[in-house]
C-alpha positions in Angstrom: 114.3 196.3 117.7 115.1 199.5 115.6 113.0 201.4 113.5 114.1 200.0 110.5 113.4 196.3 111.4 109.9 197.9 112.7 109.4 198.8 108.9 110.6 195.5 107.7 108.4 193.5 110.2 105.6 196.0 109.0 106.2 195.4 105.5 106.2 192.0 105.7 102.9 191.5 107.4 101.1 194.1 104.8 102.7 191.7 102.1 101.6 188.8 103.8 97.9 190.2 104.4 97.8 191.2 101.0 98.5 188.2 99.7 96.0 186.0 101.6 93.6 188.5 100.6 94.2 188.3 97.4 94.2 184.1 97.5 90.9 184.3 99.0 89.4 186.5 96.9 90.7 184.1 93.9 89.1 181.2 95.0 86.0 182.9 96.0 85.4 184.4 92.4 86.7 180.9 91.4 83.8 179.2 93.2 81.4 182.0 92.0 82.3 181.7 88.0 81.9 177.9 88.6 78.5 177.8 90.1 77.3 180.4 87.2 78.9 178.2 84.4 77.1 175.3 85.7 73.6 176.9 86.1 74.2 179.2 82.7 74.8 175.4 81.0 71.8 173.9 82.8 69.3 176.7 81.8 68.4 175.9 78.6 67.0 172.6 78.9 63.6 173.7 79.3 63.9 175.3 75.8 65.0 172.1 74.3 62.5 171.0 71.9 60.8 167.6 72.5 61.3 166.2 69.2 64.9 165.8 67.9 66.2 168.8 66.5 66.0 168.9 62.3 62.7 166.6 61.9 59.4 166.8 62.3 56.1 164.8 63.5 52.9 164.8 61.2 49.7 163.5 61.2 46.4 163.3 59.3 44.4 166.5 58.9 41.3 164.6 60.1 43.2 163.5 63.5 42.1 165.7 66.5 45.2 164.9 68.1 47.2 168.4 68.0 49.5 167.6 71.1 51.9 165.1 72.7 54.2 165.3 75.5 57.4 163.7 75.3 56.7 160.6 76.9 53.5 159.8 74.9 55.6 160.2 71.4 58.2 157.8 73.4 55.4 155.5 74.4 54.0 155.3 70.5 57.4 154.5 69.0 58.1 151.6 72.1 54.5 150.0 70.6 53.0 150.6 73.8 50.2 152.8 72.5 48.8 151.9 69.5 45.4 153.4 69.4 45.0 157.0 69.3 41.9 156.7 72.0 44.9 156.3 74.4 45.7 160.2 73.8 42.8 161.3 73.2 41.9 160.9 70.1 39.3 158.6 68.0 39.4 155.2 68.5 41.4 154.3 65.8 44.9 152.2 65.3 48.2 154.1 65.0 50.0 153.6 61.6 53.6 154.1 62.9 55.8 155.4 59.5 59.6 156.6 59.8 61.4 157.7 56.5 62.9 153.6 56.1 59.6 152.8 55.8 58.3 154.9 52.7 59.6 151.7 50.6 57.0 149.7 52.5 54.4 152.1 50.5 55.8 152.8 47.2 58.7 151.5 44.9 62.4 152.9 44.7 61.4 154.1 41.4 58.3 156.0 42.9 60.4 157.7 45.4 63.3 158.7 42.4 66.6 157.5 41.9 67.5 160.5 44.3 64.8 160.3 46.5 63.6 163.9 45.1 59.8 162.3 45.3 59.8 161.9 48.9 58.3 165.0 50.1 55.1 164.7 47.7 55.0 161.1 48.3 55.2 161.7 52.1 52.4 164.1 51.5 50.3 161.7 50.0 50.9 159.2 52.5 49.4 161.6 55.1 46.3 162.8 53.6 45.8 159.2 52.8 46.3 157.2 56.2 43.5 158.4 59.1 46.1 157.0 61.7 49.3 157.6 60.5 51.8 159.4 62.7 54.7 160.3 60.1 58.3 161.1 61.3 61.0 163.0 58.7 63.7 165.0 58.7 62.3 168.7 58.3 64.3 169.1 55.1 61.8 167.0 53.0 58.5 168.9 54.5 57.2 171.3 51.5 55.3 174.5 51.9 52.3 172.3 50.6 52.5 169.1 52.6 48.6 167.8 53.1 48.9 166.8 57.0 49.2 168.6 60.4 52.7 168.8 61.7 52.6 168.5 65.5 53.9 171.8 67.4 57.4 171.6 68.5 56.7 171.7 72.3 59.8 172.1 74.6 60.7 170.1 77.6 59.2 171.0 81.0 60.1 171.3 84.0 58.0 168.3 85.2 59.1 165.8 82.5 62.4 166.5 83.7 62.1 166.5 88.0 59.1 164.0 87.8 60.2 162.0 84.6 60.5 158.3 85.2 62.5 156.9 82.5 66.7 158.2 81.6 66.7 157.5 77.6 69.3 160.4 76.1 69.7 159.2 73.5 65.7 157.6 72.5 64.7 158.6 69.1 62.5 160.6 68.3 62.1 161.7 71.6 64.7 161.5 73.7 63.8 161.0 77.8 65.4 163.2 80.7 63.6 161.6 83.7 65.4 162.9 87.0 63.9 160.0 89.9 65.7 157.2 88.4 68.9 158.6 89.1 67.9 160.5 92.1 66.1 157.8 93.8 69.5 155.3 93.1 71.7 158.0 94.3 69.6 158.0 97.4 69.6 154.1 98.3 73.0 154.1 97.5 74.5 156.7 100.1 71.6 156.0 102.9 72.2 152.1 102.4 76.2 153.4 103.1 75.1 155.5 106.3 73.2 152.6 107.4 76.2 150.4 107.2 78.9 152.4 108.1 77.5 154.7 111.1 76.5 151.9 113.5 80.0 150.2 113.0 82.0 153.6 112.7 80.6 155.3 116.2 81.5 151.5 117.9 85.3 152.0 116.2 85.1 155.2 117.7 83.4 154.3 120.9 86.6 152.4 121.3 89.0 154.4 120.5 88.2 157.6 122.8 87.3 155.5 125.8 89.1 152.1 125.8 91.8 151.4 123.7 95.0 151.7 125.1 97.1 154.8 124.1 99.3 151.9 122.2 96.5 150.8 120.5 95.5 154.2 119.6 98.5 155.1 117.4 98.3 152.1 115.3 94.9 152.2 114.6 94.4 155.8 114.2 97.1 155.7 111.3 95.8 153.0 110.1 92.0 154.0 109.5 93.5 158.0 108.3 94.9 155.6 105.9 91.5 154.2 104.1 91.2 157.5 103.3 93.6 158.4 100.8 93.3 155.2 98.8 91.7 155.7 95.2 88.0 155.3 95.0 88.6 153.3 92.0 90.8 150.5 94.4 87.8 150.9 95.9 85.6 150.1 93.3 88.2 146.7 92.2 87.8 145.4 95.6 84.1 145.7 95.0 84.5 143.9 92.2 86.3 141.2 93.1 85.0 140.6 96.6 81.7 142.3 97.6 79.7 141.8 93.8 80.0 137.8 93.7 79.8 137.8 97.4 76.0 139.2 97.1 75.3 137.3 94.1 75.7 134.0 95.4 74.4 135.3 99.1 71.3 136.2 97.6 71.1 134.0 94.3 70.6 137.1 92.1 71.3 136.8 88.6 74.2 139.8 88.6 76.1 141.1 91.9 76.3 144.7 90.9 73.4 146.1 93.0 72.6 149.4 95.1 73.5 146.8 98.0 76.8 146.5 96.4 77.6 150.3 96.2 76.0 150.7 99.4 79.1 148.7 101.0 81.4 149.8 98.8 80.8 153.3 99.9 80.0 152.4 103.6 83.6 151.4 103.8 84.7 155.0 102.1 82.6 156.7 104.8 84.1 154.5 107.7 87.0 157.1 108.2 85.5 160.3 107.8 82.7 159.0 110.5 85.6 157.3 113.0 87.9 160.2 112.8 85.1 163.0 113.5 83.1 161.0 115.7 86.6 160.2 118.0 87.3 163.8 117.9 84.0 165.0 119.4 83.9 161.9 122.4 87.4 163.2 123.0 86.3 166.8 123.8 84.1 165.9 126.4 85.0 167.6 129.6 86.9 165.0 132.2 84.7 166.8 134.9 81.3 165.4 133.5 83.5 161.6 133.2 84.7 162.0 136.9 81.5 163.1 138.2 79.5 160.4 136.7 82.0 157.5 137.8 81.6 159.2 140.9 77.9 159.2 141.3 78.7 155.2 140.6 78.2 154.7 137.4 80.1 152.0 135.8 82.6 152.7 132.5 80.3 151.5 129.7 77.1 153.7 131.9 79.1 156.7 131.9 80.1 156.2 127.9 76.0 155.6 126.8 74.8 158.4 129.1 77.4 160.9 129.3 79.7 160.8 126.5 77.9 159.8 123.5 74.8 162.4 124.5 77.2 164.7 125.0 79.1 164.2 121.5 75.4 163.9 119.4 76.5 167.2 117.4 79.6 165.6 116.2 77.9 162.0 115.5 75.6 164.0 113.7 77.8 166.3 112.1 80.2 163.0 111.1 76.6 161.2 109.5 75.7 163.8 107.2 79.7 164.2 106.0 79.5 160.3 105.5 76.4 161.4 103.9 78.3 164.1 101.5 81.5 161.9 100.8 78.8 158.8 99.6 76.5 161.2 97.4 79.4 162.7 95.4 80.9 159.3 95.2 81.2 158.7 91.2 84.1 155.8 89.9 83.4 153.1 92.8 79.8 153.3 92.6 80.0 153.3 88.7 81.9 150.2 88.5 79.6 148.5 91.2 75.9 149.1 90.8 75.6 148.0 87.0 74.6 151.3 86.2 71.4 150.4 85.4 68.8 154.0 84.9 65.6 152.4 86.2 64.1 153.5 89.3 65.0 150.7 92.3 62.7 149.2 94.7 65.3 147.5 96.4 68.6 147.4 97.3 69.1 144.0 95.7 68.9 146.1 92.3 71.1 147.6 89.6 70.8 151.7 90.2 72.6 154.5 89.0 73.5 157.6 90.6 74.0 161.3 89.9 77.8 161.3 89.9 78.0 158.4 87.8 76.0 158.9 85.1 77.5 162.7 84.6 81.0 160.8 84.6 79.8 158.1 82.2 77.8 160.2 79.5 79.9 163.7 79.3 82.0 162.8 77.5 80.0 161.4 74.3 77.3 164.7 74.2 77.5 167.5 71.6 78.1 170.4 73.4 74.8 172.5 73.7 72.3 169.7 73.1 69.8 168.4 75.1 71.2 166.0 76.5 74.6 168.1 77.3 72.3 170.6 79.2 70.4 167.5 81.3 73.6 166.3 82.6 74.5 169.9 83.9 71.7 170.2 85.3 71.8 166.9 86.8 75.3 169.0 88.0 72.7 171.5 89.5 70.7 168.9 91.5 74.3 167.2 93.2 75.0 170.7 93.8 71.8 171.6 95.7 72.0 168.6 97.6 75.7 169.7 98.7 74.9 172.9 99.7 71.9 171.3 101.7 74.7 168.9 103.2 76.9 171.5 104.0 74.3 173.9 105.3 73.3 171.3 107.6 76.9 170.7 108.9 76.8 174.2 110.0 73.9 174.4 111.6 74.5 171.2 113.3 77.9 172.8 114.6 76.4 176.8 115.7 74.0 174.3 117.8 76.9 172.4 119.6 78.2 175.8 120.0 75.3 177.6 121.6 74.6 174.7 123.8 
């Protein structure tokens, strides 16, 4: 080789290095403004008032009551607390009033043909009504309105990771409970790994140590296939099959339960665990198989106390990716588990997940709002547990290393 195709061959490598270099760093700084977008969207929920933005909450000046929290105004517009005793006030009935209920109080000509009389009128009403709890837009409140208007408290942190109840859109105060959805994202993928893991290690069981090396190559295809079909297929097939299936196996009134999506996605999983789970009994050494045929142990011995110890970091690490490809999970899941934001108590219930609600509610917030900034930083939470997933995955495999 000459010195000029020395330089050429040099040339070509710098270019080459360069250029991966340069791809790297791209998707890196890809990744990074991602991850900032999605926590810079998610940080101002906890500054989002309580009350719907534009009106106002007021009460009698005589009414002790000087704070609510956002499930307590929630809980007094459902009818469920009607006394104000129940929040610590006297014990005294709650006079529920929105602005459609001023003509309950006073005629259409009281009011004016252009409703210009409200404000005083809505004044009145307060100073007049011990219990009343009065809810208007902000616009009609006057400098010299005779009631206490409750502070605009924000939403915190507590109401949001302990909340029990998903209501968006619940007027006037709208509910951003996290352990509905968490807690149905959980059944959901640990009802999968339930499923799939026993019945994927047993596929892979089989093909490492006894199927035949025709066998092999029409299986292996075969399941690397399940793969790459569309989670939505997915979800049809769930549909179709697995919902009434359940229904009339259990006599429940609707098939789309966390059991449902459980299946759904323990089927999803089955490849991911098979192929990783194959790979790892492969790489056991044939020394260790020889010696402990030799020693006389039988086949199915030597596979339960040689190969599958041995392989435990890749079982493992094959769980927890099941794990990652069923939490992250959104279409199937969405058109299987009825979607249904209550928290479940078991699997024979409608839940919905993390993914699903983020795909299902997007799309119809106002950019900014409250309820925008919840679902990003329901993004946040599917983003932890991720990392968490991933994190684990590595540890899992520096510990198969070191051993």
């Amino acid at each position: 080789m000459n010195l000029k195709q020395k330089r050429v061959k040099r040339f070509f490598e710098k270019f080459v290095e360069s250029a991966l270099l340069i791809s790297g760093s791209i998707t890196s700084i890809t990744i990074l403004l991602i991850i900032i977008f999605l926590f810079k969207e998610a940080s101002g929920l906890f500054t989002t008032p309580v009350i719907e933005e534009g009106y106002e909450l007021a009460l009698n000046k005589t009414n002790p009551v000087k704070h609510l929290t956002s499930y307590e105004i929630k809980e007094i517009f459902d009818g469920k607390i009607s006394n104000w005793n129940e929040v610590g006030g006297k014990n005294e009935a709650i006079e529920l009033v929105r602005l459609s209920d001023l003509t309950k109080y006073y005629t259409e000509a009281e009011l004016g043909s252009n409703f210009e009389n409200i404000p005083a009128k809505s004044s009145e009403l307060t100073s007049k009504h011990p219990g009343i709890i009065l809810f208007l837009p902000t616009s009609y409140i006057k400098k010299d309105f005779n009631g206490t208007l409750l502070k605009h408290e924000t939403l915190h942190p507590g109401d949001f990771f302990g909340g029990k109840e998903w209501y968006p859109t619940a007027s006037p105060s709208p509910q951003y409970g996290l352990l509905p959805l968490l807690l149905g994202t959980l059944w959901v993928s640990l009802g999968a790994i339930l499923l799939s893991l026993p019945f994927g290690i047993s596929v892979a069981v089989y093909l490492a140590e006894i199927a035949s090396m025709r066998v092999r190559n029409i299986l292996k295809p075969v399941i690397e296939l399940l793969a790459g079909i569309p989670s939505v297929v997915y979800g049809f097939f769930g549909l179709v099959v697995i919902v009434p299936f359940l229904q009339k196996l259990f006599q429940l009134p609707v098939g789309e339960t966390a059991l449902a999506g459980s299946v759904v996605l323990g089927i999803m999983a089955l490849p991911t665990i098979i192929t990783v789970a194959e790979d790892a009994m492969r790489t056991v050494p044939r020394a260790m198989k020889e010696a402990s045929l030799a020693l006389g142990a039988t086949h199915w011995q030597t596979i339960y106390k040689v190969i599958i110890p041995y392989s435990k970091s890749g079982i493992t690490s094959a769980a927890v990716l099941g794990i990652g490809r069923a939490i992250g999970e959104t279409m199937a899941v969405l058109m299987v588990t009825g979607n249904a934001a209550v928290i479940p108590h078991t699997l024979l219930e409608p839940v919905r997940t993390i993914p699903a609600t983020i795909a299902a509610e997007l799309g119809e917030t106002a950019a900014g709002g409250g309820h925008y900034q919840a679902l990003f930083m329901l993004g946040v939470i599917l983003f932890v547990i991720t990392m968490i997933i991933s994190i684990s995955i590595e540890f899992i495999g520096k510990k198969k290393y070191s051993n």
